[in-house]
C-alpha positions in Angstrom: 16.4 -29.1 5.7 16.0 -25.9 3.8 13.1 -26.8 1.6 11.7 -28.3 4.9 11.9 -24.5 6.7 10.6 -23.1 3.4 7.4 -25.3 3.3 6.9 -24.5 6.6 7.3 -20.5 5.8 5.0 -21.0 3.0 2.2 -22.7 5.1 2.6 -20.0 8.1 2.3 -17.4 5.1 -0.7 -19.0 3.9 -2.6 -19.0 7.3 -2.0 -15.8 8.3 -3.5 -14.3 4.9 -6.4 -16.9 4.8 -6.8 -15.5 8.5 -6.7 -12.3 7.8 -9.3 -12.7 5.0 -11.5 -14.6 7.0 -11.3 -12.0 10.0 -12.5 -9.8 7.3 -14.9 -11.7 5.0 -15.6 -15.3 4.9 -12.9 -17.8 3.5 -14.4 -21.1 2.4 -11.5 -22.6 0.6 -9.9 -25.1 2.8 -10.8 -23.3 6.1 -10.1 -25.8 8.6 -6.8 -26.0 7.5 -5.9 -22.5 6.5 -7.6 -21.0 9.1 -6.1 -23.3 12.4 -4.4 -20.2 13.6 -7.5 -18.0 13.5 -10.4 -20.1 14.7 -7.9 -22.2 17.5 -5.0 -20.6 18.4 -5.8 -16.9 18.9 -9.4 -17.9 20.9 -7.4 -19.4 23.9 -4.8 -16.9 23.3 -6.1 -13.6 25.4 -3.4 -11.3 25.0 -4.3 -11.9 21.2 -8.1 -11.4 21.8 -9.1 -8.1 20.2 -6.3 -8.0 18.0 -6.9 -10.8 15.6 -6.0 -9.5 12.0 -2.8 -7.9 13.3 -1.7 -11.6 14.8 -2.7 -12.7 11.6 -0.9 -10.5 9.3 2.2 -11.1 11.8 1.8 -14.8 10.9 1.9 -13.7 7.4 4.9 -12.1 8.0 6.8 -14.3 9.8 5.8 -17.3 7.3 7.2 -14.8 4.6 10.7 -13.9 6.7 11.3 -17.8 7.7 11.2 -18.4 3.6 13.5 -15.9 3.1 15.8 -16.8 6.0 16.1 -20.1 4.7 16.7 -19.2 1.1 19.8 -17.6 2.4 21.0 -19.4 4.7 24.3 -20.9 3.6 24.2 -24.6 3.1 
């Protein structure tokens, strides 16, 4: 379950710094995927609207905090 948590860490991580890149400059490099968060979620999101590169840097963050959670968790 712990590598499970991590993966998903690790993929949260991932979007929110392919979004944040792509909110800034163009990200070709598997941008459906990496940029989910960015092009679907925030759009239909409005309290997010306006503040895109800070929800995705908070993604970012979170992916990295859930990876580090489940590192330590005891298990």
């Amino acid at each position: 379950m712990r590598k499970a948590i991590q993966i998903v860490g690790f993929v949260l991580a991932l979007q929110g710094i392919s979004g944040a890149i792509d909110h800034v400059a163009v990200q070709p490099f598997l941008g459906f995927f990496l940029n989910f968060f960015n092009r679907v979620i925030i759009p239909r999101v409005d309290l997010l609207t306006g503040y895109e590169l800070f929800a995705n840097l908070a993604l970012a963050a979170l992916g990295v905090v859930l990876m580090i959670a489940a590192e330590r968790a005891p298990g």
